[in-house]
C-alpha positions in Angstrom: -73.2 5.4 -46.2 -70.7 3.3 -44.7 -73.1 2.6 -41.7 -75.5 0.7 -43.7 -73.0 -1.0 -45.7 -71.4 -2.4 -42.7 -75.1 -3.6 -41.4 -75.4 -5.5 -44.3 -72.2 -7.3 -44.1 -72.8 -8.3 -40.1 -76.0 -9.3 -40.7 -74.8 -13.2 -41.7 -72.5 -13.3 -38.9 -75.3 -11.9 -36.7 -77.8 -14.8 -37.3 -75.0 -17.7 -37.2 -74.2 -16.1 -33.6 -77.8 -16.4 -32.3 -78.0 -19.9 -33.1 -75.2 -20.6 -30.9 -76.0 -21.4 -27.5 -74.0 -19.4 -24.7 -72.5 -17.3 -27.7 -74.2 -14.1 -25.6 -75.6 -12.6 -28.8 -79.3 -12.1 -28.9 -81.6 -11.7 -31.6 -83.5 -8.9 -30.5 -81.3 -7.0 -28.8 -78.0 -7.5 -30.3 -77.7 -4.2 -32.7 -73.9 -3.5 -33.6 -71.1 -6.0 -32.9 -67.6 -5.5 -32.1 -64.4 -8.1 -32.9 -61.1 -7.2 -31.1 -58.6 -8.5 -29.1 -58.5 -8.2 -24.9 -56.4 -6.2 -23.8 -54.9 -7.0 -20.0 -55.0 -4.3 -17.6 -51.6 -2.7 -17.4 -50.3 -4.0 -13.8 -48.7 -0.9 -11.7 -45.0 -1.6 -11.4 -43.8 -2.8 -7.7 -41.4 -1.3 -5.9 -37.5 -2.0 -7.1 -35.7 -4.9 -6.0 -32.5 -4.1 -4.6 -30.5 -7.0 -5.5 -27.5 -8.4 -2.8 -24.2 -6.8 -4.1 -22.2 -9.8 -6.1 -19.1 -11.4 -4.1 -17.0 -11.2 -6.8 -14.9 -8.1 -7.5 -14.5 -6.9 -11.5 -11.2 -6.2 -13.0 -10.2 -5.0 -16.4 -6.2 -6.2 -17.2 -4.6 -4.9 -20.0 -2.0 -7.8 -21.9 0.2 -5.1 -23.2 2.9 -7.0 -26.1 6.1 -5.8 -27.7 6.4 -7.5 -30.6 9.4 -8.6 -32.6 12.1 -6.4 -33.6 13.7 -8.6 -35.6 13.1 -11.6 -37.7 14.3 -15.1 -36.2 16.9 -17.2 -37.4 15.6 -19.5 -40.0 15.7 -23.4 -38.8 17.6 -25.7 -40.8 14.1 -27.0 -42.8 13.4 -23.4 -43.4 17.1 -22.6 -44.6 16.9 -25.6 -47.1 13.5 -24.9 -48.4 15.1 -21.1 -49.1 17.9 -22.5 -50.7 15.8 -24.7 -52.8 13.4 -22.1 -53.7 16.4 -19.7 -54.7 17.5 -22.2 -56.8 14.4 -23.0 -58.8 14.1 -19.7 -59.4 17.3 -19.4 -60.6 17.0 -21.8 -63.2 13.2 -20.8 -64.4 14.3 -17.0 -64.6 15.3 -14.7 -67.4 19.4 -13.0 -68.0 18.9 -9.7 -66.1 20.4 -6.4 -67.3 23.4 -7.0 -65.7 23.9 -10.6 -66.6 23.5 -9.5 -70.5 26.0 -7.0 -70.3 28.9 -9.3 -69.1 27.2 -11.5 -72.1 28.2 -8.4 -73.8 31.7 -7.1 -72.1 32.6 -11.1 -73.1 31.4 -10.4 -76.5 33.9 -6.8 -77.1 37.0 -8.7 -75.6 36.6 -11.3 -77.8 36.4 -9.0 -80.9 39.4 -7.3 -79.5 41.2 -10.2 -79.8 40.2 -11.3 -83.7 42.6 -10.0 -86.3 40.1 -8.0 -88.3 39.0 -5.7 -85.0 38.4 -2.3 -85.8 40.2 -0.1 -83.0 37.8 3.1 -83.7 34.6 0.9 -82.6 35.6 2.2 -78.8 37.1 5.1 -79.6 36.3 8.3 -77.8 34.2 6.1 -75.0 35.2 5.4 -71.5 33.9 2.3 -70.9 32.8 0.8 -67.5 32.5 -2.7 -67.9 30.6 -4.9 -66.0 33.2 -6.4 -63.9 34.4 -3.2 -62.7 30.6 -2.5 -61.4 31.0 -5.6 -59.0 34.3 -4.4 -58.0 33.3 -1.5 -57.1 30.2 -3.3 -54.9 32.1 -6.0 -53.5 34.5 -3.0 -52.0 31.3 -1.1 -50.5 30.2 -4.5 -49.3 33.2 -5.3 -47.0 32.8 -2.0 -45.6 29.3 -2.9 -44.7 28.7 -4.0 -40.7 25.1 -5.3 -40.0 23.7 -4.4 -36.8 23.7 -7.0 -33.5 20.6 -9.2 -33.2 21.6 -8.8 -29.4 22.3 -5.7 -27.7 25.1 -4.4 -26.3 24.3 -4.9 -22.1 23.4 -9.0 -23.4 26.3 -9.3 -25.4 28.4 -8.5 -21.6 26.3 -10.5 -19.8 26.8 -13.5 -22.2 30.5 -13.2 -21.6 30.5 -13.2 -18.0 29.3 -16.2 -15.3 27.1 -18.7 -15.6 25.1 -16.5 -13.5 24.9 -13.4 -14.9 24.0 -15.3 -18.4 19.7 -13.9 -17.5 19.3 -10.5 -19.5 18.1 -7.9 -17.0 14.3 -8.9 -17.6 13.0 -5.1 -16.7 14.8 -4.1 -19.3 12.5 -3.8 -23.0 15.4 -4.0 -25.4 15.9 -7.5 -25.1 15.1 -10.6 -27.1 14.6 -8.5 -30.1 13.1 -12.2 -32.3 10.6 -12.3 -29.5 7.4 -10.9 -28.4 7.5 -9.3 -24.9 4.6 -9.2 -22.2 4.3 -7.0 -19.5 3.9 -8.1 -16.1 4.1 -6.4 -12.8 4.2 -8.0 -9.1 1.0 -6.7 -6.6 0.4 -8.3 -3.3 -3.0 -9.7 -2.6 -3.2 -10.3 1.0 0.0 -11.6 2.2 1.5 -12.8 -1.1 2.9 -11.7 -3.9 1.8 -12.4 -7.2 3.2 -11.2 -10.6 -0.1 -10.6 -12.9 -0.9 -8.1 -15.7 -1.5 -4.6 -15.0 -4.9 -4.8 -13.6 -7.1 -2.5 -11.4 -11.4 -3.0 -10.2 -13.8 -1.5 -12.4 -16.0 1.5 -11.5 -19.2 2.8 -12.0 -19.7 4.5 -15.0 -16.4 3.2 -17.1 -16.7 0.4 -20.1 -14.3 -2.8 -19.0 -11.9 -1.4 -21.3 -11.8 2.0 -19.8 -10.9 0.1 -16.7 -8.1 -1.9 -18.7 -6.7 1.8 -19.9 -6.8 3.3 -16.6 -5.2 0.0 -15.4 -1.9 1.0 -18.4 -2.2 4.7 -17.1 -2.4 4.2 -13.5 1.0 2.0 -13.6 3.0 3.9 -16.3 1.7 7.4 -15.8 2.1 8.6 -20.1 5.2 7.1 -20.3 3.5 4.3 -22.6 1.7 4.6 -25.5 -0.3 1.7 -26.6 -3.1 0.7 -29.2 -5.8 -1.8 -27.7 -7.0 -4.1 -29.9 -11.0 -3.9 -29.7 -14.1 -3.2 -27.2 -14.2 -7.2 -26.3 -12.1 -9.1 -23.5 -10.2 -11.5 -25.1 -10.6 -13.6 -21.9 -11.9 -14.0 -18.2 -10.1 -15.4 -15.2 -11.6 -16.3 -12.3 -10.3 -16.8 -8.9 -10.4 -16.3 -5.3 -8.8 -14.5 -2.3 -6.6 -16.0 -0.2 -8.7 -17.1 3.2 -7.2 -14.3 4.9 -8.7 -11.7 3.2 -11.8 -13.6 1.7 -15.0 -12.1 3.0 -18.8 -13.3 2.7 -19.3 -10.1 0.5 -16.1 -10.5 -1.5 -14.5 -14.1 -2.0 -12.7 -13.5 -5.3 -12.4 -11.5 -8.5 -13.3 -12.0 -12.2 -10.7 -10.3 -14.8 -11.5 -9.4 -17.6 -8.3 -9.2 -20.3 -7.7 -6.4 -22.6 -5.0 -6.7 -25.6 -2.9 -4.0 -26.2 0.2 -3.5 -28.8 3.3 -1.6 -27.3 4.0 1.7 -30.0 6.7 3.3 -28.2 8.0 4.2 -24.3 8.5 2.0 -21.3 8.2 2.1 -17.7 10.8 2.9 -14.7 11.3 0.6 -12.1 8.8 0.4 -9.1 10.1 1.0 -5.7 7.5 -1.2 -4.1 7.3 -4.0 -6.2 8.5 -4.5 -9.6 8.1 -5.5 -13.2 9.5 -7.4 -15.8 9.0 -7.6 -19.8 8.8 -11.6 -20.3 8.8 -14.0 -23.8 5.8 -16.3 -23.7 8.6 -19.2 -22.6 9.6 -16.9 -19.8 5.9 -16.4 -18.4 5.6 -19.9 -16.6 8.8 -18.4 -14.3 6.5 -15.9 -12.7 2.5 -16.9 -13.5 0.8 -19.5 -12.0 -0.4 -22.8 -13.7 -4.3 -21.7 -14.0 -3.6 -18.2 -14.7 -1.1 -19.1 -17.2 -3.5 -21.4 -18.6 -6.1 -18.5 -19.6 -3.3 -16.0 -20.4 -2.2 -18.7 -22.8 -4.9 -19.1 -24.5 -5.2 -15.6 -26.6 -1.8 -15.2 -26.5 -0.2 -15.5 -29.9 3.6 -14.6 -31.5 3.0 -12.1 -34.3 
């Protein structure tokens, strides 16, 4: 059935095609007729093309940051904007419970005082008033020491020379209102360099894999840390110095990793060194382009 059906609705198209010159349809011996698309003959695939290793060596770096410990001291805008706050609140806010009951203590001793006061009102009850409450406070308060916003080994340090005023920078308990970066020194050809922990990539490993083998590889397990994403948060690209450039390796691309110091902290390296920097300290050790890029995802939390 559907043989003769489909006959019928060729057979218009059929004649309009045999009126067309060079359409290659003929009358007489054009039976059945077939519409589709040409399909190219799948091409054989060539032989691989080994491509030229690149010249430039990957790195993953991890930016590993201590952040604050403590709050920083307010500025003098910022202390006068609290104080001005405090007060509007002050004068826009409701008696609390305490502020009503010395509105009430006041209230008793001046009853005691009238002539017609009834003794056996407070009798039987040991009152506490108010007053005595913020006696008792102001005596716990006195006894009360807050803590040191400096530690103890910077507290000696400030008291002796003007050279031994710079905190011991290898040291992580220090500027407790700032954020600290890790940095440690390698030497690249003949030079050292202070950089972040950084190592070259290998086969098989995700650029952050590298990054964390670059944390473990210097610190051992000694640091924990929490990386912040799969993504660099920036590239840096540079070259070797000329005496260890190569046609096949001229330079390295780093990729940079953030990472957020939880707890632990490194020992000192015998054959170089390292150093836990504020983000005023890092132009002391990086150099202008590198600080540039470091700069630019750094950020004080």
């Amino acid at each position: 059935m559907a043989a003769p059906v489909r006959r019928v609705l060729l057979r218009p198209l059929r004649r309009i095609l045999t009126q067309i010159p060079g359409s290659g349809v003929a009358s007489s011996g054009c039976r059945q007729l077939s519409v589709g698309l040409r399909v190219p003959a799948v091409q054989k695939p060539n032989e691989a093309v080994l491509e030229s290793p690149s010249p430039w060596r990957l790195l993953g770096a991890v930016f590993v940051q201590r952040l604050a410990v403590i709050s920083r001291d307010r500025s003098s805008i910022e202390k006068d904007f609290a104080e001005l706050l405090k007060q509007t609140e002050l004068e826009r806010s409701l008696l609390a419970d305490h502020e009503l009951r010395l509105l009430e203590d006041a209230e008793r001793v001046s009853r005691k005082q009238e002539e017609d006061y009834d003794s056996d009102e407070d009798s039987g009850q040991d009152i506490v008033t108010a007053q005595d409450l913020e006696d008792t406070w102001d005596q716990k308060l006195r006894q009360f020491k807050p803590a040191q916003r400096l530690t103890g080994s910077i507290q000696k340090q400030l008291l002796n020379s003007e050279a031994d005023k710079k905190a011991d920078r290898t040291c992580l308990e220090r500027c407790l209102e700032d954020s600290l970066v890790l940095l440690v020194k390698e030497k690249i050809g003949s030079e050292d360099v202070w950089l972040l922990p950084q190592v070259q990539w290998e086969n098989g490993e995700t650029l952050r894999e590298t990054a964390e083998r670059a944390l473990t590889t210097l610190t051992g397990n000694s640091i924990k840390a929490t990386f912040l994403g799969n993504a660099p948060c920036g590239v840096y690209k540079y070259k070797f110095p000329k005496d260890v450039r190569t046609e096949s390796c001229v330079g390295a691309k780093v990729f940079f990793f953030k990472a957020l110091l939880g707890s632990g902290d490194i020992a000192p390296n015998k054959k170089g060194g390292h150093v836990w920097v504020s983000k005023t300290e890092l132009q002391d050790y990086l150099k202008p382009q590198y600080l540039e890029q470091v700069g630019r995802f750094m950020v004080d939390l």
